[in-house]
C-alpha positions as a Python dict, from the first residue, in 0.01 Angstrom:
ca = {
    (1, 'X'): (0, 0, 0),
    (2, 'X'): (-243, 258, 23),
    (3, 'X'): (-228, 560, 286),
    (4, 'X'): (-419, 477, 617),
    (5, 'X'): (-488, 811, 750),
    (6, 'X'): (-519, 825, 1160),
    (7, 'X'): (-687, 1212, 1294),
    (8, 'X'): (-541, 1153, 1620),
    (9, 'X'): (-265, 1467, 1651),
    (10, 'X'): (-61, 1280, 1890),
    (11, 'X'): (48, 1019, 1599),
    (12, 'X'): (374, 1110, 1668),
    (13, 'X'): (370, 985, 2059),
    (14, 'X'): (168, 681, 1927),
    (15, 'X'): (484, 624, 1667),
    (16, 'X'): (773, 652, 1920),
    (17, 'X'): (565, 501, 2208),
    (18, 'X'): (510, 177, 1939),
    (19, 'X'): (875, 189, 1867),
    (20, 'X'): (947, 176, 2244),
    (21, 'X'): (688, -66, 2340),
    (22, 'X'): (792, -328, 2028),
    (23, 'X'): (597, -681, 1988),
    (24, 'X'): (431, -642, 2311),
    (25, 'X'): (256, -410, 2240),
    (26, 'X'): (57, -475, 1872),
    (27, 'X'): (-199, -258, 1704),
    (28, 'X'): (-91, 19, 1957),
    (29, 'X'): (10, 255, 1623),
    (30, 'X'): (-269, 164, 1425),
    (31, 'X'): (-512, -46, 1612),
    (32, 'X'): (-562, -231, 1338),
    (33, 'X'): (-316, -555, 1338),
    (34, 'X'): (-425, -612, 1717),
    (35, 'X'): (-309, -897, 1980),
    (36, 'X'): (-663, -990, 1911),
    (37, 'X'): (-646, -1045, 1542),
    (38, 'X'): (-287, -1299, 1687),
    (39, 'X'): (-529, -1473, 1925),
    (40, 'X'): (-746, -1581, 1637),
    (41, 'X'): (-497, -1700, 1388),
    (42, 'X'): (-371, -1879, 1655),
    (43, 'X'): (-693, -2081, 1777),
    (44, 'X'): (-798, -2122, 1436),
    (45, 'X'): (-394, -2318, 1416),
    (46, 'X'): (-503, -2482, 1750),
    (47, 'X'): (-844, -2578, 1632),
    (48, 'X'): (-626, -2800, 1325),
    (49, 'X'): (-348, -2897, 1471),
    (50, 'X'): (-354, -2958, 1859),
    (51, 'X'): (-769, -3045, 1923),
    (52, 'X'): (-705, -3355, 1753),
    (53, 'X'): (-443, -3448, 1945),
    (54, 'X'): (-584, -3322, 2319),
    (55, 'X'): (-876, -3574, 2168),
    (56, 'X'): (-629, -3823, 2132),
    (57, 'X'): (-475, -3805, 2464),
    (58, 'X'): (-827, -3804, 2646),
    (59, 'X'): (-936, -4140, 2444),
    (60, 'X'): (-627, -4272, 2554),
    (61, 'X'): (-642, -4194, 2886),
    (62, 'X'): (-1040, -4295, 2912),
    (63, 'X'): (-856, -4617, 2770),
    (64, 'X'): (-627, -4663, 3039),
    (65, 'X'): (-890, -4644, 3291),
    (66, 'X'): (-1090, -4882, 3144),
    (67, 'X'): (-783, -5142, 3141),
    (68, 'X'): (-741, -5116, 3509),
    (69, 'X'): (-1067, -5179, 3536),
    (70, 'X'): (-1012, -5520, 3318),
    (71, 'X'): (-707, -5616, 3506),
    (72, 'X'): (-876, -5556, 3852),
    (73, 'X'): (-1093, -5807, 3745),
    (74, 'X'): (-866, -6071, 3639),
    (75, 'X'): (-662, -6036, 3934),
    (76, 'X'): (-994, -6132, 4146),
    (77, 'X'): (-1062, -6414, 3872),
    (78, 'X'): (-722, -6534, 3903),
    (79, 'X'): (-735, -6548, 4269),
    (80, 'X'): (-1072, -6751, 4292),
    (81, 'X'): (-878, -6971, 4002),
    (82, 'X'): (-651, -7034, 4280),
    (83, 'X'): (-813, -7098, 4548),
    (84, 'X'): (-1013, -7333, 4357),
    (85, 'X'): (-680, -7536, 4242),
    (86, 'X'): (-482, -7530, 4570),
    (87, 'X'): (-510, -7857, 4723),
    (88, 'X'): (-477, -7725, 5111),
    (89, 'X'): (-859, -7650, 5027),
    (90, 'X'): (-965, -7965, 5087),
    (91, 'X'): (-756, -8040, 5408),
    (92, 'X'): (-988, -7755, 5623),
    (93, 'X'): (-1217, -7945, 5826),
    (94, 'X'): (-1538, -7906, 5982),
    (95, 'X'): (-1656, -8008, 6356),
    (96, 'X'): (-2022, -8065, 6451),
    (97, 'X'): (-2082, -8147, 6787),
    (98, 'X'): (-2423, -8285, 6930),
    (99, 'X'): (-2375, -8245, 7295),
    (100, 'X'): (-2245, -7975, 7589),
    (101, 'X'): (-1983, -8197, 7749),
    (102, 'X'): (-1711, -8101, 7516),
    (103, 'X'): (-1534, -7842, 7279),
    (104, 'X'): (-1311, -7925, 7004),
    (105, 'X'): (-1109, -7795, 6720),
    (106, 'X'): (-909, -7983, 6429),
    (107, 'X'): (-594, -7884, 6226),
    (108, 'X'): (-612, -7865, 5870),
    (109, 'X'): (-547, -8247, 5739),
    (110, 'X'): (-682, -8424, 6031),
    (111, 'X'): (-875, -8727, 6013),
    (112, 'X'): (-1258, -8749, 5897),
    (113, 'X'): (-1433, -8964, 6135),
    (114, 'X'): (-1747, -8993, 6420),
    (115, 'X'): (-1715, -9090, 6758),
    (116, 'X'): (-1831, -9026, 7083),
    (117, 'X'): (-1729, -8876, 7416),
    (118, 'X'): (-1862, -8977, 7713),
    (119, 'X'): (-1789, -8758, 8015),
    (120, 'X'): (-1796, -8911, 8325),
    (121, 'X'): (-1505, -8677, 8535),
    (122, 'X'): (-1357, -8362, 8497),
    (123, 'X'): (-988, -8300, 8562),
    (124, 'X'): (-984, -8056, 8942),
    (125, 'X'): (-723, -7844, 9061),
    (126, 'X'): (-557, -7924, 9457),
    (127, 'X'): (-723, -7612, 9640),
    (128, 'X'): (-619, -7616, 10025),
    (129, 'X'): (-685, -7345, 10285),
    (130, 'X'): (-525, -7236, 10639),
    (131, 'X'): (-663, -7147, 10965),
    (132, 'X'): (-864, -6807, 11057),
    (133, 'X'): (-691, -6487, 11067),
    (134, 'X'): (-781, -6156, 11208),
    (135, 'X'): (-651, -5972, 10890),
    (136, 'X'): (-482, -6004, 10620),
    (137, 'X'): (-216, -5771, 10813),
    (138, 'X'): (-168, -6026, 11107),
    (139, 'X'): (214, -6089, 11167),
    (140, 'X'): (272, -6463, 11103),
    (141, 'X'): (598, -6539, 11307),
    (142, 'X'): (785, -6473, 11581),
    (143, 'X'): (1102, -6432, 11451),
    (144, 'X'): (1270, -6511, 11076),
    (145, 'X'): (1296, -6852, 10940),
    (146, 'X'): (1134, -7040, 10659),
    (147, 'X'): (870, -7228, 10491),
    (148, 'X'): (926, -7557, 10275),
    (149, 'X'): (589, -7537, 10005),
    (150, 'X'): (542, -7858, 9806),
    (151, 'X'): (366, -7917, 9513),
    (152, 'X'): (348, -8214, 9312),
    (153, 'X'): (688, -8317, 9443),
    (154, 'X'): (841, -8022, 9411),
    (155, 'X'): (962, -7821, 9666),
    (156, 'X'): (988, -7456, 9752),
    (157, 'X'): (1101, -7234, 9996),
    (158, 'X'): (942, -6941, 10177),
    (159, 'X'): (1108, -6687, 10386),
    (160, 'X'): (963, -6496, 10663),
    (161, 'X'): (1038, -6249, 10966),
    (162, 'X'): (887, -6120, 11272),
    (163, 'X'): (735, -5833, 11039),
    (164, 'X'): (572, -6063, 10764),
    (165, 'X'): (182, -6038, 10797),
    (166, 'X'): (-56, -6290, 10625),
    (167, 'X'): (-60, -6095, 10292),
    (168, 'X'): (350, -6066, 10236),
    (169, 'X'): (347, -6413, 10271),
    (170, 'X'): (93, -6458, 10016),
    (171, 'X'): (299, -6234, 9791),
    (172, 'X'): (629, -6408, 9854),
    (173, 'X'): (432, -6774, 9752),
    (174, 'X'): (312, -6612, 9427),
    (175, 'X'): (668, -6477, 9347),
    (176, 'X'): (831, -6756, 9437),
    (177, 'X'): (596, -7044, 9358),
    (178, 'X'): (348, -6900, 9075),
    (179, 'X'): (422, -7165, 8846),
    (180, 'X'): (265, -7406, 9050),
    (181, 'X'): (100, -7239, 9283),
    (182, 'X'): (-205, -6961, 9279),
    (183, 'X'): (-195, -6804, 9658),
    (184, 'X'): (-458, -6554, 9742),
    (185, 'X'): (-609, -6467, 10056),
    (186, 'X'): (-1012, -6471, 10113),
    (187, 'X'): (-1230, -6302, 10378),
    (188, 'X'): (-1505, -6554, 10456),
    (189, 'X'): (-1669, -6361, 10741),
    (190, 'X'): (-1560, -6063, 10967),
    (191, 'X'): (-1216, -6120, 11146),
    (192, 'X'): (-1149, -6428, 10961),
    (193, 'X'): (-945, -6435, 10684),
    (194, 'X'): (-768, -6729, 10501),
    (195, 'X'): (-427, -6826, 10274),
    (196, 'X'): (-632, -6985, 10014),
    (197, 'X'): (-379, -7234, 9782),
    (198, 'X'): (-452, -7358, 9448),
    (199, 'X'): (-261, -7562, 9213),
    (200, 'X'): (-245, -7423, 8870),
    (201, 'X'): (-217, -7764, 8725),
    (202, 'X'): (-505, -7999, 8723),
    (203, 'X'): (-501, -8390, 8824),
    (204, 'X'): (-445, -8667, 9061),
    (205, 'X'): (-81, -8558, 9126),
    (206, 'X'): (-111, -8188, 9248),
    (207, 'X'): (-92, -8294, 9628),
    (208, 'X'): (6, -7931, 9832),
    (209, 'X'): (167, -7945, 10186),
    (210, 'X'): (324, -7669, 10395),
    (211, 'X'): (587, -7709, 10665),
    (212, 'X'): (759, -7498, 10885),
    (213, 'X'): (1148, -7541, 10926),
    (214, 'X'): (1221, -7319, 11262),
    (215, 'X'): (927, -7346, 11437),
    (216, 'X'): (855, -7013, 11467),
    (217, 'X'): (492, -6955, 11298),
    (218, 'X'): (258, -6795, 11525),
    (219, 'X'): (-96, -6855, 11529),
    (220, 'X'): (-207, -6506, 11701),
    (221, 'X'): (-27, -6201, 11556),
    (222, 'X'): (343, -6341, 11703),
    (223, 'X'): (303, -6390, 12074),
    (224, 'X'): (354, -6765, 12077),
    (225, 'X'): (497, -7060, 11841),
    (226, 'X'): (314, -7377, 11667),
    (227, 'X'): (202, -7180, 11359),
    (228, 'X'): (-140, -7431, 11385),
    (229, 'X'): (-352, -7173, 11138),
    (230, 'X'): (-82, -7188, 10881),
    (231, 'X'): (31, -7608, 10887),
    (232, 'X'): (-150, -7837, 11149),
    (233, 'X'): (-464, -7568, 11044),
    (234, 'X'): (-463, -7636, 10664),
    (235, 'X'): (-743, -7859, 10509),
    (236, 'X'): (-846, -7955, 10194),
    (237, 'X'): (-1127, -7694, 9975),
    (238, 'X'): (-1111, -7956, 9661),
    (239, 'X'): (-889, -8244, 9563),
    (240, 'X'): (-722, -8246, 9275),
    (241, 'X'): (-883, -8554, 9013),
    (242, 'X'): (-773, -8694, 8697),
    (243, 'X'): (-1032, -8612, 8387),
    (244, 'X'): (-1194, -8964, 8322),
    (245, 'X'): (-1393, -9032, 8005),
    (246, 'X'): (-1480, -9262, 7744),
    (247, 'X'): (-1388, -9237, 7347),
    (248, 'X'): (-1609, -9444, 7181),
    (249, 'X'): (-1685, -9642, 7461),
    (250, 'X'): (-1249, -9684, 7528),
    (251, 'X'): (-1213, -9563, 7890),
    (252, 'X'): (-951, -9247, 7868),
    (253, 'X'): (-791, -9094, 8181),
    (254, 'X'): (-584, -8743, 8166),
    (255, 'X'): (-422, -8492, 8415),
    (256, 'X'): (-621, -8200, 8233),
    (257, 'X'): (-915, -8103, 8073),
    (258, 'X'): (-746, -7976, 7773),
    (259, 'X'): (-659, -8318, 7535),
    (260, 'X'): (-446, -8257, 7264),
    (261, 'X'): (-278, -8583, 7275),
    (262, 'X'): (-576, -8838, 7216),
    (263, 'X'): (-580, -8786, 6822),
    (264, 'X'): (-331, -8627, 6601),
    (265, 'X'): (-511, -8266, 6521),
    (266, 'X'): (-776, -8303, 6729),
    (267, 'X'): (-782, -7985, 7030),
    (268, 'X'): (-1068, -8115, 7270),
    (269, 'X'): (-1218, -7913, 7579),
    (270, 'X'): (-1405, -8156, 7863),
    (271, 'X'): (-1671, -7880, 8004),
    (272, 'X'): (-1873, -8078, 8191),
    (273, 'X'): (-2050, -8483, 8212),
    (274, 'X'): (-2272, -8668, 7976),
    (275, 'X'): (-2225, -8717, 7613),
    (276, 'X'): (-2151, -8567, 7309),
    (277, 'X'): (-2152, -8716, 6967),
    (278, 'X'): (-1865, -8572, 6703),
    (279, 'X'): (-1807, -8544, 6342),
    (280, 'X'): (-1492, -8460, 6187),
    (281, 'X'): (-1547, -8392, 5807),
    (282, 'X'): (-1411, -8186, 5509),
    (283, 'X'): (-1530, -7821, 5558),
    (284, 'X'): (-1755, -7801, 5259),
    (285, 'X'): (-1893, -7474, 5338),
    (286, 'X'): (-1572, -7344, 5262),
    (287, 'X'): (-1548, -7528, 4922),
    (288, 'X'): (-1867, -7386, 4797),
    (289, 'X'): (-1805, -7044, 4935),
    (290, 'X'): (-1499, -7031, 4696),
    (291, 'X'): (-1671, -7215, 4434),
    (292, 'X'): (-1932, -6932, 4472),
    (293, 'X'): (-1656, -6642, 4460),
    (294, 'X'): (-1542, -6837, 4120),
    (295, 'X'): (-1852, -6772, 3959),
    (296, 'X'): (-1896, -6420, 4054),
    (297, 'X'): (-1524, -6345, 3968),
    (298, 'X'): (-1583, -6488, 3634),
    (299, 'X'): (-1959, -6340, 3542),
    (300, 'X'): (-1810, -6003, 3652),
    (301, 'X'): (-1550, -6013, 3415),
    (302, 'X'): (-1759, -6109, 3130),
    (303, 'X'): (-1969, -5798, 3195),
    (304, 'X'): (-1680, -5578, 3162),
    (305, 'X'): (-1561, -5743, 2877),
    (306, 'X'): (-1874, -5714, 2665),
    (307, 'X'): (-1946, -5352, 2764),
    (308, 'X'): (-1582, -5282, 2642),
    (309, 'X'): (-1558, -5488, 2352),
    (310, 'X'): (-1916, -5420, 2227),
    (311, 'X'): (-1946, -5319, 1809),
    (312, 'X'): (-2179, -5069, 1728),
    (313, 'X'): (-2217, -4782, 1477),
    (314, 'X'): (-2313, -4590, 1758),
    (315, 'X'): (-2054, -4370, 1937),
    (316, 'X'): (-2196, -4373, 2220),
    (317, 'X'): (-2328, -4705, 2263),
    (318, 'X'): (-1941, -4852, 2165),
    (319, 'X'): (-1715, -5003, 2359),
    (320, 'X'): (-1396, -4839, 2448),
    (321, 'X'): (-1181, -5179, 2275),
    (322, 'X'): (-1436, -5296, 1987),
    (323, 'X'): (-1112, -5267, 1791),
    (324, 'X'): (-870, -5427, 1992),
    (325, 'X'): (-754, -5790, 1922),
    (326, 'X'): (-603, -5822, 2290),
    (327, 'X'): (-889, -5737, 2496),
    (328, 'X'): (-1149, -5918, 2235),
    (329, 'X'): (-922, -6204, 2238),
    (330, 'X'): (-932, -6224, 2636),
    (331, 'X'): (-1286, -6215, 2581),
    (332, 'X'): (-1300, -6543, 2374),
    (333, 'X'): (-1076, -6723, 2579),
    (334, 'X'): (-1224, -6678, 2890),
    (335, 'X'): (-1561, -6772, 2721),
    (336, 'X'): (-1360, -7086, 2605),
    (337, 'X'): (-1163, -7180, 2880),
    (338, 'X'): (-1441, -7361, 3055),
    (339, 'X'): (-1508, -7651, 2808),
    (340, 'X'): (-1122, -7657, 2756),
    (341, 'X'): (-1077, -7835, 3088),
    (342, 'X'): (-1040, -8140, 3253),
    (343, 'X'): (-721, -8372, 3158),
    (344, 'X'): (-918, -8633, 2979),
    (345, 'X'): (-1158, -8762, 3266),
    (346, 'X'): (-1398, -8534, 3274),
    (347, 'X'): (-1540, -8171, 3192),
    (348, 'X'): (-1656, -7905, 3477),
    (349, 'X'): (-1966, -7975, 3309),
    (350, 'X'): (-2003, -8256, 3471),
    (351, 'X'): (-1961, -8136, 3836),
    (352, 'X'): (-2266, -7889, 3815),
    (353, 'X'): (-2126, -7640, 3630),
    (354, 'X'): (-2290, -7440, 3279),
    (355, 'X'): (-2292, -7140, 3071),
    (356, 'X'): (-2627, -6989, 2968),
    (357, 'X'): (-2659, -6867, 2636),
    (358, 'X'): (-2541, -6491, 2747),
    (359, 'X'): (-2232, -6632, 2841),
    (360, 'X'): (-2315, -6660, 3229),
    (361, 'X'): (-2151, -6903, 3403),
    (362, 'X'): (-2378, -7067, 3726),
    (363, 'X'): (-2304, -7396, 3902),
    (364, 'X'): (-2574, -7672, 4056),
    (365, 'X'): (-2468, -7714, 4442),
    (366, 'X'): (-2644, -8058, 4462),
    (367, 'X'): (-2429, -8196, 4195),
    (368, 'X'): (-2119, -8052, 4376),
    (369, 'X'): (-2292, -8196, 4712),
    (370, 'X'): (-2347, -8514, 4563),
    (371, 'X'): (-1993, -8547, 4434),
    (372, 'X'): (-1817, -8442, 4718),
    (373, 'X'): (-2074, -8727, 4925),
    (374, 'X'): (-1945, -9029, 4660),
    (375, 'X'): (-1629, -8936, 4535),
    (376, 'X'): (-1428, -8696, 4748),
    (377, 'X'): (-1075, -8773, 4644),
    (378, 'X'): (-1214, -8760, 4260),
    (379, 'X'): (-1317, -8450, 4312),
    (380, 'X'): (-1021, -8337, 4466),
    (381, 'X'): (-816, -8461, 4172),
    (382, 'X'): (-1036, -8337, 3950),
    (383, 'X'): (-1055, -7940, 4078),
    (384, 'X'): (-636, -7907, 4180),
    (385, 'X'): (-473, -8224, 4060),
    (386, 'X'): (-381, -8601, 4189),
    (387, 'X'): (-451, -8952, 4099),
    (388, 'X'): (-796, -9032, 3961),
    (389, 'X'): (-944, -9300, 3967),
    (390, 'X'): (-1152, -9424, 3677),
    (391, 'X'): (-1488, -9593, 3591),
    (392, 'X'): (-1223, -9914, 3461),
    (393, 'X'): (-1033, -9907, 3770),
    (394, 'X'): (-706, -9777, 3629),
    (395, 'X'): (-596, -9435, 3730),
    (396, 'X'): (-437, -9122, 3578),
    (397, 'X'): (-198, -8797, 3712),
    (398, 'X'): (-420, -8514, 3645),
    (399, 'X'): (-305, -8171, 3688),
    (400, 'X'): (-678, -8033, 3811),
    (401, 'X'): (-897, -7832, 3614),
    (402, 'X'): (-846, -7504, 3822),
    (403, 'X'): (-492, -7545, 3748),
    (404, 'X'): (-559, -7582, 3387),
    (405, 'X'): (-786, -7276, 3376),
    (406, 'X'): (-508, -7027, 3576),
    (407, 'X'): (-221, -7178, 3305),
    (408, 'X'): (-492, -7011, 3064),
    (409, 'X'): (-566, -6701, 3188),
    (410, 'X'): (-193, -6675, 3269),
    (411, 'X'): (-99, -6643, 2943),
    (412, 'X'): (-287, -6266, 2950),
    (413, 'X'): (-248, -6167, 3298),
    (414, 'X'): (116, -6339, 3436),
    (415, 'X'): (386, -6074, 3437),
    (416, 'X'): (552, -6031, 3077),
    (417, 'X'): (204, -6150, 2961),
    (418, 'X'): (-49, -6028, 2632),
    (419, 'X'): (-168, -5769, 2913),
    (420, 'X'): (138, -5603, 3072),
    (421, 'X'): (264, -5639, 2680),
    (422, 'X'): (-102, -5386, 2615),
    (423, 'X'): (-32, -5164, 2896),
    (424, 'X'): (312, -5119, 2765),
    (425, 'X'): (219, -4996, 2419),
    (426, 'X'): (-58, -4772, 2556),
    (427, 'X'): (201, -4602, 2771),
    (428, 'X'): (396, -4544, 2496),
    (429, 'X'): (171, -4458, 2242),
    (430, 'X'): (-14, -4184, 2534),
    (431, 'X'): (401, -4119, 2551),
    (432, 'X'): (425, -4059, 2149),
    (433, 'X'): (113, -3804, 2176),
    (434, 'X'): (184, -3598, 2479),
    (435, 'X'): (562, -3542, 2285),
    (436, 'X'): (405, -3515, 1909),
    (437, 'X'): (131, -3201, 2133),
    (438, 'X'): (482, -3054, 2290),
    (439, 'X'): (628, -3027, 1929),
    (440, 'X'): (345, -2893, 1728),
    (441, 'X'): (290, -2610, 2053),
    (442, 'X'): (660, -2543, 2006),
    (443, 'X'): (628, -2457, 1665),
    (444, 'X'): (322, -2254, 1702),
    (445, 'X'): (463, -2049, 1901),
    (446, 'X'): (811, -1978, 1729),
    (447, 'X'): (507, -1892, 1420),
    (448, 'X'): (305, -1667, 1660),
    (449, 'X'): (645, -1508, 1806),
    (450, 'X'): (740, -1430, 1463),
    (451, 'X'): (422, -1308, 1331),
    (452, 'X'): (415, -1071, 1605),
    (453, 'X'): (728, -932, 1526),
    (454, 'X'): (574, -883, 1175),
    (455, 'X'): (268, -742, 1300),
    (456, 'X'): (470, -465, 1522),
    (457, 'X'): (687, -401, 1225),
    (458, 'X'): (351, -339, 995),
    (459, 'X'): (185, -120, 1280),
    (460, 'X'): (481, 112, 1298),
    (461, 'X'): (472, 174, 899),
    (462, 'X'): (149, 216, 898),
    (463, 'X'): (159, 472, 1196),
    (464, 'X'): (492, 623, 995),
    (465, 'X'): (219, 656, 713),
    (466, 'X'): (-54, 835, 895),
    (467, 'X'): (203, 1047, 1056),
    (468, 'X'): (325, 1181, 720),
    (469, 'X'): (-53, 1205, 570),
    (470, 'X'): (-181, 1364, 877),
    (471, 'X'): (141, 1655, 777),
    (472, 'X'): (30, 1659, 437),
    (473, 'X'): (-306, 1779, 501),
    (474, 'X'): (-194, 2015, 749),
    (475, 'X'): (4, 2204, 538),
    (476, 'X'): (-236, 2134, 244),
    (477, 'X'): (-471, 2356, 502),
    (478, 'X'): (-227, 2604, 559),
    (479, 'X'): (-194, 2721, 210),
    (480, 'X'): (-584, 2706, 153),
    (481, 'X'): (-645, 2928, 453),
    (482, 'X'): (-347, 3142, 294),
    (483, 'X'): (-491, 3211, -56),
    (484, 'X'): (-863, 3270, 150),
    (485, 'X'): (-629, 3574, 333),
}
């Protein structure tokens, strides 16, 4: 090794301060085998060893992404799949009414039919009012007893006292009597104020009287008995009526304007008289809307699909799973899944349905219109499964084309499936990298830990080297200056 010879005169302090300082402190004898000279060894190791990998990892990842992305949209294909082959789909119903007389509302499964409602009465509440009062404060009695309030055949009783004005007794009615009874008191003109009573039920039967049992009502603040503002006083505002109206020309009576007993499902409202006309029939709008969401569902999912399984030479133009047999497999079978269909009796072809030669599914509404008009239950059976019945008369169980197509798809995106089996093996494989980029940085830097030691070593024989040169020529000086002398 040849003699590396340093003209610093503190070599010595550089020597013991490398000795004490040790692999932290390289290149501090020499400054030649520097930290520096580590740091580039050991990114030139990276460069070979662990870039790779980190590439790895990040296509993986970018991978990932793009799979939620793919199972996003078969969950929303699935779902429109779904909807599509449930049969409660076709039990919604729709209500058009031509006319202000009623309001109505149908369960799910109620019968399809027209008719007509023909209001010629609505259902009234009983509504009875006292005598004139100077307040609502005016004392009502002349000493306690009690009043016997009946409605409808029912009877309840009122207490009162020489204190109880007009309004407490209005209070104790409402506590006492609010199922029946709404009591409130109205001012009609200055100094006359009245116990207004109004049956909360409606109809015929909702007769109110008011009685006293002690004879001690006063009709002028408690100076006197006969209570005439509050019983012999109390007239009729409204009589309570029975709703009358014709169904289809059937004459109908009922205690209330609310009907939910005429037809099984139906909720009808009388508002007011004359005539409306009704149709009950299958809510279509809904149909199509989901019919609608199918399409989208699956047109959106072939775009993803082609961007991500698209073949090209071109990096940049590739997609992310060209090479991938799962996702590319998806790919056909959702292309294939539509002509697939159909149990025998029929293809979705046939109900306005077709794929464009870019592999865009789109769907004709009059055909679905015009199906739904002539063949309701066929299409029905058809879409979610039931008895068809065929051109020959004969029918056939059909499970439903919608059905069909989710038993597809199923086989990629139920749990356990071709997908979740994917996702698995991406996991592990990202799993197999991120542990294969802990290993090779382990052993890196055991290397780099032991090639500093090395390096330290080196840099203190070298500065042991210099040290002893540096001597040499001193005394070589020495005698030289000598022999001049």
């Amino acid at each position: 090794m040849p003699i590396i010879v340093l003209t610093n005169h503190n070599n010595e302090r550089l020597f013991k301060q490398g000795c004490i300082m040790g692999i932290g402190s390289v290149g501090v004898g020499s400054g030649i085998l520097t930290q520096d000279v580590l740091d580039q060894l050991r990114k030139a190791d990276e460069a070979s060893r662990i870039r790779p990998i980190d590439f790895s990892i990040a296509n993986e990842k970018d991978k990932q992404a793009a799979f939620d992305v793919i199972k996003a949209n078969m969950k929303n294909l699935s779902d429109a799949i779904g909807e599509l082959a449930s049969g409660t789909l076709y039990d919604n119903r729709s209500v058009d009414i031509d006319g202000d007389s009623i309001k109505m509302s149908v369960d799910a499964n109620a019968d399809e039919q027209e008719f007509s409602i023909d209001v010629s009465k609505l259902a009234t509440k009983q509504i009875e009012e006292s005598g004139s009062f100077a307040s609502q404060d005016t004392k009502i009695a002349t000493a306690s007893g009690s009043l016997t309030l009946n409605v409808n055949g029912k009877d309840y009783t009122i207490n009162y006292d020489d204190t109880t004005t007009l309004k407490d007794l209005k209070n104790s009615i409402n506590t006492v009597a609010g199922e029946d009874i709404d009591a409130t008191i109205v001012q009609v003109a200055d100094d006359d104020f009245r116990l207004v009573l109004s049956s909360t039920n409606t109809g015929a039967n909702q007769d109110i009287t008011l009685s006293d049992n002690d004879g001690n009502l006063s009709d002028d603040g408690g100076t006197s008995g006969g209570g005439t503002k509050l019983t012999s006083d109390f007239s009729d505002l409204q009589t309570g009526e029975d709703a009358q109206f014709t169904f289809n020309g059937q004459s109908i009576t009922r205690s209330s304007n609310n009907i939910d007993d005429l037809i099984t499902g139906y909720h009808i409202t009388l508002k007011q008289t004359g005539v409306s006309n009704v149709n009950v029939t299958e809510d279509r709008d809904e149909i199509l809307s989901r019919i609608d969401s199918f399409v989208e569902k699956y047109n959106s999912a072939i775009d993803e699909l082609d961007k991500m399984t698209k073949a090209s030479t071109d990096a940049s133009e590739r997609g992310i799973f060209s090479n991938e047999s799962t996702i590319k497999g998806l790919k056909s079978t959702i292309q294939n899944m539509v002509e697939s269909v159909g149990g025998g009796v029929g293809m979705l072809y046939d109900y306005g349905f077709d794929i464009d030669k870019e592999g865009k599914l789109s769907v004709d509404k009059t055909v679905i219109n015009d199906k739904l008009d002539n063949d309701s239950a066929n299409f029905q059976a058809f879409f979610s499964g039931g008895t068809f019945l065929k051109d020959d008369s004969t029918t056939v169980e059909v499970d439903g084309a919608f059905s069909e197509l989710g038993d597809i798809l199923g086989t990629y995106t139920k749990t356990g499936g071709m997908l979740d089996n994917l996702d698995e093996s991406m996991d592990e494989y990202l799993s197999e990298l991120q542990d294969r980029k802990t290993d090779v940085t382990q052993q890196l830097d055991s290397r780099y830990a032991i090639l500093k030691k090395k390096f330290t070593a080196y840099d203190i024989m070298i500065s042991k080297l210099n040290s002893a040169s540096n001597m040499f020529i001193q005394m070589a000086n020495a005698q030289i200056d000598a022999q001049k002398h």
